[in-house]
C-alpha positions in Angstrom: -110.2 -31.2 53.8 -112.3 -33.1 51.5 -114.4 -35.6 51.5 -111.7 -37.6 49.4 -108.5 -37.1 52.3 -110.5 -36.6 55.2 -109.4 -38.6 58.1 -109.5 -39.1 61.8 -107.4 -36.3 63.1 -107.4 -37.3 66.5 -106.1 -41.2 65.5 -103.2 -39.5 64.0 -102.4 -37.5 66.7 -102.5 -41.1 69.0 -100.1 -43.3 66.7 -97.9 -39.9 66.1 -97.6 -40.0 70.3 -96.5 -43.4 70.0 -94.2 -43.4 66.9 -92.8 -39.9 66.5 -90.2 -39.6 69.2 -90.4 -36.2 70.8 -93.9 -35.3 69.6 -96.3 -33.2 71.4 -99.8 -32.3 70.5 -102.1 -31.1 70.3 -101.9 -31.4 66.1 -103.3 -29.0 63.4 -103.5 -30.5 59.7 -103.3 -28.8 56.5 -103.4 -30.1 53.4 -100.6 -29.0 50.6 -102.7 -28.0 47.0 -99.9 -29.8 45.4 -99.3 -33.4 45.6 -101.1 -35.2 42.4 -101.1 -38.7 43.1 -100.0 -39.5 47.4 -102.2 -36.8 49.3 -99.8 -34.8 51.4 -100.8 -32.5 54.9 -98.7 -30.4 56.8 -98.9 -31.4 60.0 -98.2 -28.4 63.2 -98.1 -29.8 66.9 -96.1 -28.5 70.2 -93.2 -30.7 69.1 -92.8 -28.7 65.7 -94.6 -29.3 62.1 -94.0 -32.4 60.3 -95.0 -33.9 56.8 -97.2 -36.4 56.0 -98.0 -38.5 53.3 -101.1 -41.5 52.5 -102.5 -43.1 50.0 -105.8 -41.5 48.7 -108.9 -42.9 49.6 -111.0 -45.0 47.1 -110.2 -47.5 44.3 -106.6 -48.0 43.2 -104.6 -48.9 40.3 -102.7 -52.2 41.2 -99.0 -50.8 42.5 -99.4 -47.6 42.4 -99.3 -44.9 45.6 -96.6 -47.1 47.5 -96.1 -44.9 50.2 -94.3 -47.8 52.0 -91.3 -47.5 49.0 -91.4 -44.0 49.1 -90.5 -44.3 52.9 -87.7 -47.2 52.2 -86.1 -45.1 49.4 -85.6 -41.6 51.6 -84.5 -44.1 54.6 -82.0 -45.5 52.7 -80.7 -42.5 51.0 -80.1 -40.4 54.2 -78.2 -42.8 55.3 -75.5 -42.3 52.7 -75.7 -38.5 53.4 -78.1 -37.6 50.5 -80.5 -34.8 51.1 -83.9 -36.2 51.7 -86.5 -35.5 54.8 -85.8 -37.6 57.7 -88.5 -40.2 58.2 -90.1 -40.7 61.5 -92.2 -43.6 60.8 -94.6 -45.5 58.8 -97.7 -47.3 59.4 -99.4 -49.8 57.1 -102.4 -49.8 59.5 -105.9 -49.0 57.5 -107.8 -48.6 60.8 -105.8 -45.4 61.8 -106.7 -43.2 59.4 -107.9 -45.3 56.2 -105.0 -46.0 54.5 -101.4 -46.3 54.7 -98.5 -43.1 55.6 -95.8 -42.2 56.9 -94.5 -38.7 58.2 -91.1 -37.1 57.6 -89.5 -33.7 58.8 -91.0 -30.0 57.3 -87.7 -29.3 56.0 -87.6 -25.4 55.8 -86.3 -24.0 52.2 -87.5 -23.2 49.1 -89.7 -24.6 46.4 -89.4 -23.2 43.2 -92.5 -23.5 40.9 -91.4 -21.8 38.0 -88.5 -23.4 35.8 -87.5 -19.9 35.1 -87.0 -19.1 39.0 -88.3 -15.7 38.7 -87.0 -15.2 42.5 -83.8 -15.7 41.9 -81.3 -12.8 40.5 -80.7 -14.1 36.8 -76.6 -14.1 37.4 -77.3 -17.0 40.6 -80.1 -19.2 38.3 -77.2 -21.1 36.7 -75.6 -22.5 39.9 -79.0 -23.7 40.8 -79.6 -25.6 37.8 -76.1 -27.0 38.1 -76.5 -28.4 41.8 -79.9 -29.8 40.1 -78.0 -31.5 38.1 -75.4 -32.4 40.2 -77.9 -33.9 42.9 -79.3 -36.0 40.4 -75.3 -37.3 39.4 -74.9 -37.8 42.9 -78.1 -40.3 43.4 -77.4 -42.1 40.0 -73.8 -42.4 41.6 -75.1 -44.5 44.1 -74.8 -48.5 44.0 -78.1 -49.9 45.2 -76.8 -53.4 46.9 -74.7 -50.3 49.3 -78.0 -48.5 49.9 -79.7 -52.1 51.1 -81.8 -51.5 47.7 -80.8 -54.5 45.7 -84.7 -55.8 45.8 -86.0 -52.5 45.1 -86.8 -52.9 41.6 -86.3 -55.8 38.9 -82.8 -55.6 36.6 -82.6 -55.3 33.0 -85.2 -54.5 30.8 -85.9 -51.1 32.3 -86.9 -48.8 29.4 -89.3 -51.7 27.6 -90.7 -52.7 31.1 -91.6 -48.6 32.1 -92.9 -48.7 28.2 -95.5 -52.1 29.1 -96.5 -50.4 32.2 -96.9 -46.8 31.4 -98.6 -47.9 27.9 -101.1 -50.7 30.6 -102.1 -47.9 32.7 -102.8 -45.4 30.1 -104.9 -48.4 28.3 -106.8 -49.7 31.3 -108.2 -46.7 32.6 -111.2 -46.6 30.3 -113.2 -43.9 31.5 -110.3 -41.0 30.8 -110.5 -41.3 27.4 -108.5 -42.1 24.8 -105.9 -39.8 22.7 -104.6 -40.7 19.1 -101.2 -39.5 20.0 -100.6 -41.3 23.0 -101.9 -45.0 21.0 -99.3 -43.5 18.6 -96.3 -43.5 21.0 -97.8 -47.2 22.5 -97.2 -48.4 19.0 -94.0 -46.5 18.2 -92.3 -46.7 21.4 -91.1 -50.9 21.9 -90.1 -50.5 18.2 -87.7 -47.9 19.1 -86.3 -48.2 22.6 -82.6 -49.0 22.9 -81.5 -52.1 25.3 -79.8 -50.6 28.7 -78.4 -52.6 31.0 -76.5 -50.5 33.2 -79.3 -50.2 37.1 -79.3 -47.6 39.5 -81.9 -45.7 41.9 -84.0 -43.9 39.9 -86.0 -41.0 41.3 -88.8 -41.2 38.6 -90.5 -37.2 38.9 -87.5 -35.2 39.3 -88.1 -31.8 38.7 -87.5 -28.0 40.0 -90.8 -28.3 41.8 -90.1 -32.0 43.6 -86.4 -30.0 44.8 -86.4 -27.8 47.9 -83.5 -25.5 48.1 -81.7 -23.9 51.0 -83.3 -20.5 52.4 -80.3 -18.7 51.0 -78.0 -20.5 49.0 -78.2 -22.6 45.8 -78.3 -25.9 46.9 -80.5 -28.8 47.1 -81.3 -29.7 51.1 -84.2 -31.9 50.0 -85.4 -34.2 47.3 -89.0 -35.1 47.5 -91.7 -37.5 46.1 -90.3 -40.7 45.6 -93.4 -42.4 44.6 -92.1 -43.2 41.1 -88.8 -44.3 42.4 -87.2 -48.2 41.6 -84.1 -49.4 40.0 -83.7 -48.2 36.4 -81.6 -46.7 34.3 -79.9 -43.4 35.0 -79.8 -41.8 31.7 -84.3 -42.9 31.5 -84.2 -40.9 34.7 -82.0 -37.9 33.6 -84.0 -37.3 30.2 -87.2 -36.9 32.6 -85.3 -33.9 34.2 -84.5 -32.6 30.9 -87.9 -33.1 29.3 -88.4 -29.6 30.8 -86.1 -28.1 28.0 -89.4 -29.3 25.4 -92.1 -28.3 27.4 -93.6 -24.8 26.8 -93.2 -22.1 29.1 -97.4 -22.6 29.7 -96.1 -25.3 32.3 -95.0 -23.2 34.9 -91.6 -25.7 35.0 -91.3 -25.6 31.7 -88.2 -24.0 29.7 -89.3 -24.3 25.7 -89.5 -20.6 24.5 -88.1 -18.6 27.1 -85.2 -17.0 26.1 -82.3 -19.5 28.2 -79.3 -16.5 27.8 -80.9 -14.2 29.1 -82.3 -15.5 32.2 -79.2 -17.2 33.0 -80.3 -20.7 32.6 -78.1 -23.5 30.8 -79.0 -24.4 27.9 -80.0 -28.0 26.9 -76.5 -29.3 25.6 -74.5 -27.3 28.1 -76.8 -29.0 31.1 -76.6 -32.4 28.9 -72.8 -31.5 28.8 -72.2 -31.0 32.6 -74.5 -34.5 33.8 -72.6 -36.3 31.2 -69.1 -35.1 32.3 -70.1 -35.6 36.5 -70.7 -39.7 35.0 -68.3 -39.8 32.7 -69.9 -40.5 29.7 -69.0 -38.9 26.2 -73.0 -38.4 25.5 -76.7 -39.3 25.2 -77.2 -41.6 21.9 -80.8 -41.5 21.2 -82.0 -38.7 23.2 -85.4 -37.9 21.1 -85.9 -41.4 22.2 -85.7 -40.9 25.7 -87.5 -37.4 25.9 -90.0 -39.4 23.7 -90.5 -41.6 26.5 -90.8 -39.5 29.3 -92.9 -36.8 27.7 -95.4 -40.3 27.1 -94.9 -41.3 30.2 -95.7 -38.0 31.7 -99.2 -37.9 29.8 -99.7 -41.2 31.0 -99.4 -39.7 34.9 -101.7 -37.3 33.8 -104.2 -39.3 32.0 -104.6 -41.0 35.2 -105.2 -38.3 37.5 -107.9 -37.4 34.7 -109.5 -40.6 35.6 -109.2 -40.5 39.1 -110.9 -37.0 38.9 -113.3 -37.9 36.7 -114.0 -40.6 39.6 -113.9 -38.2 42.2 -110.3 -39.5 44.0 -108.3 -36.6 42.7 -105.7 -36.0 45.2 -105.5 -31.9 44.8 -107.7 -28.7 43.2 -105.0 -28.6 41.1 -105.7 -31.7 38.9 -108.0 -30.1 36.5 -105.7 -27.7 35.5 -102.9 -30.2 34.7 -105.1 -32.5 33.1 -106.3 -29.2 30.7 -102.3 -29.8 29.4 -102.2 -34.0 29.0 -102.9 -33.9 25.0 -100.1 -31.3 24.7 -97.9 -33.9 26.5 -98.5 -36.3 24.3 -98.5 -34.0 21.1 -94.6 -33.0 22.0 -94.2 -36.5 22.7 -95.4 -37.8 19.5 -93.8 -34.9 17.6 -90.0 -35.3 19.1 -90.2 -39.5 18.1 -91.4 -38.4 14.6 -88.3 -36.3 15.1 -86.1 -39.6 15.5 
């Protein structure tokens, strides 16, 4: 491990003893290479292997890397029979390992890095976008007062409030630069942004890479990093899945420029087609808006892990790479609202 998620191994292997029912050390960690923002280690003991998940170490932005959310979310969710980890426990404790975590079950499946799933025979690659897509119907199907969720995030106003805070971060965090596309979309975006009132949980990053599917079959046994999850507005959330349709094919999840038909993958108004028909709506008014959005806020995620690399608190090796791609981001982004 780095210097940056270094911890006391041994500290975690006492409050795991105490708080994991059935563990058994001794305990190996590893850390994941993926994992941009929350630091995340596989952990291996007696007992089994587990997950876990902290804030990084250093200075923070203000509300960001709430792993104590992430941890209410996933509780809340399995309880309704949604497929997320189980959670074994939390601790908001600084002085066991420097900053807060919590661990959840190593679910076993797979993780698909590639939006073109290049492991799966293209005849089966449609029925695994569709239970994508139908997982994500399924959470947006939920009401949050059932799920114990009702304080999870504030009503109304959810597209201009992620717009303020997405367009704040990217502002505030001086030292990674500026990009004349993204002040662009700061600009454009309030001017533009359609009034929603409808609320639900919101996932916030779901994409083929945050889904882990079963060994064999296609279908999603786990949905992961719930960082960026609150209440919000379902369709927000949906056009984040679908931003994948505009993003080239040089981010390994993305779908622009491959050729859709003959890799057995949906197209963008047949997938648009089967979310709208699971929540009965007739269709999407003002999509460019939405993918807009999310493509800005993407660059935004990605402008901060810039900073926090540039001030050495980047969470994975990885980070330089995805940063090389932010000003594409915010190009598409800028190009599909001039689009309107």
């Amino acid at each position: 491990m780095d210097a940056s998620t270094r911890f006391d191994v041994a500290a975690l292997e006492r409050w795991m003893d105490a708080n994991v029912t059935g563990f058994r050390g001794p305990l190996d960690v590893e850390k994941f290479s993926g994992g941009q923002s929350n630091p995340t280690f596989k952990l291996t003991a007696a007992s089994g292997q587990y997950v876990m998940r902290r804030k990084p170490a250093g200075e923070l932005l203000k509300g960001a890397h709430a792993v104590d959310r992430e941890a209410r979310v996933m509780k809340a969710l399995a309880q309704q029979g949604f497929p997320v980890p189980h959670i074994y426990g939390l601790c908001t404790d600084d002085s066991v390992i420097g900053s807060w975590f919590y661990v959840m079950d190593m679910v076993e499946g797979r993780i698909f890095w590639d939006g073109d799933l290049p492991d799966v025979p293209a005849e089966e690659r449609s029925a695994y976008y569709d239970t994508m897509g139908a997982t994500l119907a399924q959470l947006h199907s939920f009401e949050p007062t059932a799920l114990g969720l009702a304080d999870f995030g504030r009503p109304g106003r959810y597209l201009q409030r992620q717009i303020e805070r997405w367009s704040r971060q990217y502002q505030e965090d001086e030292m990674a630069g500026r990009s004349p596309d993204m002040d662009f979309l700061v600009e454009w975006l309030p001017n533009h942004a359609p009034q929603l009132e409808e609320t639900c949980v919101v996932h916030g990053d779901y994409r083929v890479d945050n889904v882990i599917f079963h060994p064999t079959e296609p279908r999603v046994i786990a949905v992961l990093d719930w960082e960026l999850s609150t209440l919000g507005h379902p369709i927000v959330d949906f056009t984040y899945h679908l931003m994948a349709y505009r993003v080239p094919s040089s981010i390994r999840w993305g779908l622009a420029g491959r050729d859709l038909p003959a890799l057995g993958i949906p197209g963008e108004e047949d997938y648009i087609a089967a979310y709208c028909r699971r929540t009965d709506r007739a269709d999407i008014a003002d999509l460019n808006v939405y993918i807009a959005f999310n493509l800005f806020r993407f660059a935004a995620i990605v402008h901060g892990i810039k900073g926090r690399m540039l001030r050495g608190t980047a969470s994975s090796a990885e980070a330089a790479d995805l940063v090389r791609h932010m000003d594409d981001f915010a190009a598409i982004a800028r190009h599909t609202a001039e689009q309107g």
